[in-house]
FISEMAR-531002 format. One record per residue (C-alpha): x, y, z. Coordinates in steps of 0.02 Angstrom, whole numbers, plus 50000, padded with zeros to 5 digits. Layout:
BEGIN
<<X Y Z>>
...
END
This chain:
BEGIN
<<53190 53011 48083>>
<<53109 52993 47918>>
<<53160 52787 47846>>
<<53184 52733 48020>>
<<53083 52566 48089>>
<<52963 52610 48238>>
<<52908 52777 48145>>
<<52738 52798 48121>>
<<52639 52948 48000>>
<<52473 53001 48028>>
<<52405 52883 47901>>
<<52463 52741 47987>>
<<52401 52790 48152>>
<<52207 52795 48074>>
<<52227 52641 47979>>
<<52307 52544 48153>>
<<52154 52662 48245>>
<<52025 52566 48110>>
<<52102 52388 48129>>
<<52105 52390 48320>>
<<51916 52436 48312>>
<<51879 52321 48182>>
<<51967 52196 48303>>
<<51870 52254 48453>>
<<51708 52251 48381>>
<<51732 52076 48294>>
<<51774 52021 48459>>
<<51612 52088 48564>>
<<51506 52014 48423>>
<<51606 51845 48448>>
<<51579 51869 48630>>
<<51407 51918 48625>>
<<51360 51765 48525>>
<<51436 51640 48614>>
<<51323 51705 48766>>
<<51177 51693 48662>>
<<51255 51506 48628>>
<<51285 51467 48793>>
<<51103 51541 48870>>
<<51028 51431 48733>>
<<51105 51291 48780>>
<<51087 51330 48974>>
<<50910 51344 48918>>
<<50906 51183 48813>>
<<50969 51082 48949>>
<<50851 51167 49067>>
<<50710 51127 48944>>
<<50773 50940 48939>>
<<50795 50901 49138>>
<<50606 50964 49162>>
<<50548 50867 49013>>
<<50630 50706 49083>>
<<50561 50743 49253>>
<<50406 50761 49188>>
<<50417 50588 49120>>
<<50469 50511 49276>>
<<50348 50596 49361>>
<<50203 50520 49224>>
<<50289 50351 49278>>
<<50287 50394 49461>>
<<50087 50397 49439>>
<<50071 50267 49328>>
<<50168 50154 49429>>
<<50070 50196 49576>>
<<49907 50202 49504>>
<<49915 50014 49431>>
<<49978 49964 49619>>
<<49890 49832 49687>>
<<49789 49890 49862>>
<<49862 49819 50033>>
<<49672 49780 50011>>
<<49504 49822 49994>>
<<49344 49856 50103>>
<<49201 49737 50099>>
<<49204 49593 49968>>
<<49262 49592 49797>>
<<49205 49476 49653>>
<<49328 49334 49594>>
<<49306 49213 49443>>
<<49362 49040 49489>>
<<49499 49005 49368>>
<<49546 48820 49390>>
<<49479 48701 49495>>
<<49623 48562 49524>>
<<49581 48403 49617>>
<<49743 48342 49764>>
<<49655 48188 49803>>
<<49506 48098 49840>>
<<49436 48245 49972>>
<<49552 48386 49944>>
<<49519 48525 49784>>
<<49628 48679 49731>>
<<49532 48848 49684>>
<<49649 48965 49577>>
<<49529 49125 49594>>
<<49570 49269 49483>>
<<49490 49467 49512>>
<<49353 49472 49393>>
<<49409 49662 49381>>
<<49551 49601 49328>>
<<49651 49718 49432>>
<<49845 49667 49511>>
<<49818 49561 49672>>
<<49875 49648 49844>>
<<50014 49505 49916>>
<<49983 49429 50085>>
<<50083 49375 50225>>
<<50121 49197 50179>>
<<50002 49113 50309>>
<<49851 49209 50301>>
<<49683 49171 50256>>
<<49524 49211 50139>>
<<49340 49249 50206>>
<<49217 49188 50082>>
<<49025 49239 50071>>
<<48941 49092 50002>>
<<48740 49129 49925>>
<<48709 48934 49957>>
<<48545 48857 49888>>
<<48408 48835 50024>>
<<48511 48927 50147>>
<<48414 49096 50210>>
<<48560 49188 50185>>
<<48761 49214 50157>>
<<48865 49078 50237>>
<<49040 49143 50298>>
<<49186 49030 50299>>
<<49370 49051 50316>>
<<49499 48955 50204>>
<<49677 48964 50229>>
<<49794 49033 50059>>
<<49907 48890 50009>>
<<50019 48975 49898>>
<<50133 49112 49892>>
<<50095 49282 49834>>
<<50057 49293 49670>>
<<50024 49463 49571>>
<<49863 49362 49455>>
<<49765 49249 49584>>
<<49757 49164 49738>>
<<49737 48995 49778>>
<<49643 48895 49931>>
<<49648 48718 49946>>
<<49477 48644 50028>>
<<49462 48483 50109>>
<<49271 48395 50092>>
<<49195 48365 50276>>
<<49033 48363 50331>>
<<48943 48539 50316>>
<<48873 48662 50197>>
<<49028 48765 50122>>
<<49163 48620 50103>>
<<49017 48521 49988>>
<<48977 48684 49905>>
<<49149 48694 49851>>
<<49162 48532 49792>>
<<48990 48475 49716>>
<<48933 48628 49667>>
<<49052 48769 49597>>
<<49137 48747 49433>>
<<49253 48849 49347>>
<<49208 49010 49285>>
<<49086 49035 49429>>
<<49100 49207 49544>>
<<49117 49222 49715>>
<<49123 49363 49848>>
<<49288 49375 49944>>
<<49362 49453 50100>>
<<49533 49526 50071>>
<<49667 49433 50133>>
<<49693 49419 50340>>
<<49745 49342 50484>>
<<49872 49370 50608>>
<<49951 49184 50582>>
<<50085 49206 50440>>
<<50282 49200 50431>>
<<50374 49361 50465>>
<<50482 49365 50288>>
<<50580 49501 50374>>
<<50660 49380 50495>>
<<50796 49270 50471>>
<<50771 49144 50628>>
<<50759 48966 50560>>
<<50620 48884 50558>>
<<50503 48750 50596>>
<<50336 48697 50487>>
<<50202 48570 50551>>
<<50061 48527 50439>>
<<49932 48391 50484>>
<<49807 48359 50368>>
<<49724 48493 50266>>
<<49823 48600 50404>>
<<49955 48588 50257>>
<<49900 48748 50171>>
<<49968 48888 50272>>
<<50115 48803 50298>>
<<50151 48747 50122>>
<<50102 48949 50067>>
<<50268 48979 50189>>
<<50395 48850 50121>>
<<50318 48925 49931>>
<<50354 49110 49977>>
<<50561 49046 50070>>
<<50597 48956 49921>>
<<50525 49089 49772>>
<<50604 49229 49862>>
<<50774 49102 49860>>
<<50829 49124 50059>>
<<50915 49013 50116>>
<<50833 49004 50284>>
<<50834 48853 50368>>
<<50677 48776 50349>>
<<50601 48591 50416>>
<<50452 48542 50351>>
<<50356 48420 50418>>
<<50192 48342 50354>>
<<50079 48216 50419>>
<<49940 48089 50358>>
<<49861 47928 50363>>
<<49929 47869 50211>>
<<49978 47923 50023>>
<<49791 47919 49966>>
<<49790 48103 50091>>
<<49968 48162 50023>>
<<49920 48322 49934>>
<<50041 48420 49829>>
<<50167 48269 49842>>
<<50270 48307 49669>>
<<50273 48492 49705>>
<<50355 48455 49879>>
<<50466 48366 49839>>
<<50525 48459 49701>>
<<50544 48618 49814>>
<<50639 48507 49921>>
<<50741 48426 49807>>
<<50792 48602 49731>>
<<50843 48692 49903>>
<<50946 48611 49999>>
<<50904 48699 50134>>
<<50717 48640 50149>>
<<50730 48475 50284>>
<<50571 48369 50223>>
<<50493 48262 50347>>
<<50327 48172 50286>>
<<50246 48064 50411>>
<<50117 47936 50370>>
<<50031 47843 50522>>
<<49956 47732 50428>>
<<50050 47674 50270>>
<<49990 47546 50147>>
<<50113 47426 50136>>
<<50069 47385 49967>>
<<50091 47565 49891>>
<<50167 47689 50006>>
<<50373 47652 50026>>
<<50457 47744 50134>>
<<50607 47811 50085>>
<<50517 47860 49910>>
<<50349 47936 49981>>
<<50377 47949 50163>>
<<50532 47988 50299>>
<<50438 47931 50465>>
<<50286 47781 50494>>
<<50227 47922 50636>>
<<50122 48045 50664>>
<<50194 48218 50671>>
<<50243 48227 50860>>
<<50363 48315 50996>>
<<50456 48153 51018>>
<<50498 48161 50833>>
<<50566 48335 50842>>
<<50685 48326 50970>>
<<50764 48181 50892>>
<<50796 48265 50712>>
<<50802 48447 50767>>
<<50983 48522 50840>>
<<50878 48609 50963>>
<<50714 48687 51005>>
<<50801 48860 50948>>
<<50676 48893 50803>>
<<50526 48986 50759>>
<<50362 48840 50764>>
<<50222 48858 50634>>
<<50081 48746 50659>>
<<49919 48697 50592>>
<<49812 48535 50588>>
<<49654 48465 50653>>
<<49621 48484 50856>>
<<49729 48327 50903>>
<<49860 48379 50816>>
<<49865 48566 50861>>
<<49835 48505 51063>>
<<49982 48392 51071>>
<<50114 48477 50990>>
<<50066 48650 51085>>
<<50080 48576 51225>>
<<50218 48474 51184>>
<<50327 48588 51125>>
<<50300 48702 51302>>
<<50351 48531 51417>>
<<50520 48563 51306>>
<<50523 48742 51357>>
<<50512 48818 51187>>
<<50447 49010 51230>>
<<50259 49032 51200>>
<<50316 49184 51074>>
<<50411 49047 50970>>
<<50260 48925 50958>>
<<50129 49017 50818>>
<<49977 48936 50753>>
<<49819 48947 50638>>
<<49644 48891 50740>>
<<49474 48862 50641>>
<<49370 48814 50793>>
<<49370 48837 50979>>
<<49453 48645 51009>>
<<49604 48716 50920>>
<<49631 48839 51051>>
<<49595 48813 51221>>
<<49748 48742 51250>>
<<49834 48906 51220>>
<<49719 49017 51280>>
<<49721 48914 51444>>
<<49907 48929 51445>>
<<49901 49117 51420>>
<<49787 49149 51559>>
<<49646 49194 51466>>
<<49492 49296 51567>>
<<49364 49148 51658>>
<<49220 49283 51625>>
<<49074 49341 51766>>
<<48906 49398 51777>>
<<48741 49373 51679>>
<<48712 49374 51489>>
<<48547 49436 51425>>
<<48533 49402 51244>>
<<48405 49520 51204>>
<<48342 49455 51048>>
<<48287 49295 51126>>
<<48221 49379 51305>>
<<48342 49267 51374>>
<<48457 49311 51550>>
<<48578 49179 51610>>
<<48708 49170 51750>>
<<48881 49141 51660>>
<<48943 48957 51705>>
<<49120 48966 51685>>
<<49118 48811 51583>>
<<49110 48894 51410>>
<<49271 48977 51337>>
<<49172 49107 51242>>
<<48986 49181 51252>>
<<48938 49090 51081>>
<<48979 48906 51174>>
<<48885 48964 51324>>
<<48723 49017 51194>>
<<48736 48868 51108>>
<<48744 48779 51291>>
<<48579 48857 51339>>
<<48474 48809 51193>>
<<48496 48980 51070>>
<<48543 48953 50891>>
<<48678 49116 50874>>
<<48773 49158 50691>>
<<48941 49095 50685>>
<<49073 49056 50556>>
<<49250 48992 50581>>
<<49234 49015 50779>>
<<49400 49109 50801>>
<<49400 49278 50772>>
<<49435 49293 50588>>
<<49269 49300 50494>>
<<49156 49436 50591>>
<<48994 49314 50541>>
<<48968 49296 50766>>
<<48994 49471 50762>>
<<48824 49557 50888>>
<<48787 49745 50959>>
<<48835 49756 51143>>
<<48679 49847 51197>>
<<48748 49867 51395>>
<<48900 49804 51510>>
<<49075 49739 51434>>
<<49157 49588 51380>>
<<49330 49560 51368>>
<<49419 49422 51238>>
<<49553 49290 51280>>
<<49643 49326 51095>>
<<49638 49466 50996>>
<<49509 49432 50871>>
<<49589 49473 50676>>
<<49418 49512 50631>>
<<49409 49707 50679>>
<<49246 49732 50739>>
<<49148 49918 50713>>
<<49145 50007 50880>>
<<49016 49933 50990>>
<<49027 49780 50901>>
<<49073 49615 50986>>
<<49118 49446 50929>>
<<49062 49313 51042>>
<<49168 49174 50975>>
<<49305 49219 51075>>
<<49227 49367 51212>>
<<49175 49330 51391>>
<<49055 49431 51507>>
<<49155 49561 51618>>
<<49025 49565 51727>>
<<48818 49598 51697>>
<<48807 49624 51480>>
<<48680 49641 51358>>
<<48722 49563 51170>>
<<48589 49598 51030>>
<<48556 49418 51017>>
END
């Protein structure tokens, strides 16, 4: 009906024909473009994720590639940093890579093999000397006491800062299990102090509260060695018990109360009258005396052989525990080859080098437990068999007669 609403001519139909595909066509364009926008920005974001993993992975590699080592084969040049006197007989060596490379860390314990050219000596002289810090990621430290021999007096007359030595990587299987939280007990006699002091360094940087006694003993205060720096680290965690023990005090310069707890020597008696119990991990190291009576001590008072751990720089150190442990008596004849010598084993001798050294024959040795490899011969025929495991790890056929006995008829390259 022609006027009415809802009517539509021809005309109109086109024109609403030309608008709805005017519509439809701005609308697939809209569509189609916000795809594009979309697959761009998929793509961007795509684009970005591998970019930043390809930076983490660059740090990944550079991260591991400036790692220190766990260590490193042979011997490795150092540059004696500082050299810090403790007291009259006792020097610090801060020793820095001269490659200038990070530092591996060490078990808090452990010890350094140096190779030593000494003057007038017809070749390298190996010696063992016990870290007496914690880890640190820029240089190690030993602390050497003066006695009579070469290396001590080579350390202490002769090298100066700046000077370059050869050294072992870090080793040694006495050291403090960080990974454990059983209290603990640490004995230092003597120049014994450095393994033990590198322990009570790494408990307090690391901040554990661990229950820690530390006991130290000397003659007097002329021997105390790293006094302010213990008692510091004492003062500063109240967990740390400090015990220092002088057997000999000067009465006209050592007080105790301000520079020592106990007018003693470090004994068994003393611990079980300050300790709660035996019920704690022991750490031990001092000269023979020292090492002898506690060891044994501390078994009379039933504290488990696993509990009782100790450092040992010459046979006298250890015969006490390798007796305890049942270590092998040894059998047979040795024939050192080198010097056309056989010789029925005694049973006397705790180790083939003592039993050489018995009969008359000059044999290499260093720190006469295990840990240096300088005793270290060719076993050219039979076996031996060792009382301790040796930390030294010996090439295969390779023996070290500090600690080995004959198991039965052998033949060393000696």
């Amino acid at each position: 009906m022609p006027g009415s609403v809802g009517a539509f001519g021809p005309l109109e139909i086109v024109g609403l024909v030309v608008v709805i595909a005017v519509l439809y066509t701005i609308a697939v364009n809209l569509i189609t473009t916000w795809r594009s926008a979309m697959g761009a920005g998929s793509a961007h974001r795509r684009a970005m994720e591998q970019w930043h993993a390809r930076v983490e992975q660059a740090k990944l590699k550079r991260a591991e590639a400036e790692k220190p080592e766990e260590g490193w084969a042979g011997f490795r040049k150092f540059k004696i940093g500082k050299k810090i006197p403790e007291t009259k007989d006792l020097c610090s060596f801060y020793l820095v890579p001269h490659d200038n490379k990070p530092l591996p860390e060490f078990k808090p314990g452990q010890f350094l093999t140096f190779r030593l050219n000494i003057p007038g000596q017809p070749k390298p002289v190996m010696r063992c000397y016990s870290l007496s810090d914690a880890p640190r990621p820029d240089y190690y430290r030993v602390t050497i006491k003066r006695a009579p021999g070469l290396s001590s007096c080579f350390f202490h007359d002769v090298l100066k800062q700046g000077d370059i030595l050869d050294v072992r990587a870090p080793g040694g299987d006495f050291f403090l299990d960080m990974n454990k939280d059983r209290p603990v007990v640490l004995l230092g006699g003597g120049i014994g102090l450095t393994p033990v002091l590198s322990m009570l360094n790494e408990i307090t940087k690391r901040g554990m509260k661990l229950e820690t006694w530390f006991f130290y003993g000397m003659k007097n205060g002329t021997e105390h060695a790293q006094k302010k720096h213990i008692e510091t680290v004492a003062a500063a965690n109240p967990n740390v018990k400090l015990n220092i023990c002088y057997s000999q005090p000067d009465p006209a310069k050592d007080a105790q109360g301000r520079d020592y707890q106990h007018a003693s020597r470090v004994t068994v008696d003393l611990l079980r009258k300050l300790l709660p119990s035996s019920n704690y991990d022991y750490y031990l190291c001092g000269p023979p005396p020292f090492m002898e009576s506690l060891v044994t001590g501390l078994q009379k008072w039933g504290v488990p052989d696993e509990n009782v751990h100790f450092e040992a720089f010459g046979p006298a150190t250890v015969k006490k525990k390798e007796a305890a442990s049942g270590a092998p008596k040894g059998t047979g004849k040795v024939t050192f080859a080198k010097s056309g010598k056989t010789i029925e084993w005694s049973g006397k001798e705790t180790c083939i080098l003592d039993f050489g050294e018995a009969n008359g024959l000059k044999l290499n040795c260093g720190c006469r437990a295990g840990n240096c490899g300088e005793c270290a011969v060719a076993i050219q025929g039979g076996e031996v068999e060792y009382g301790k495991s040796p930390s030294f790890k010996c090439d295969k056929g390779t023996v070290l007669t500090c600690l080995s006995v004959p198991k039965g008829d052998c033949t060393i390259d000696a």
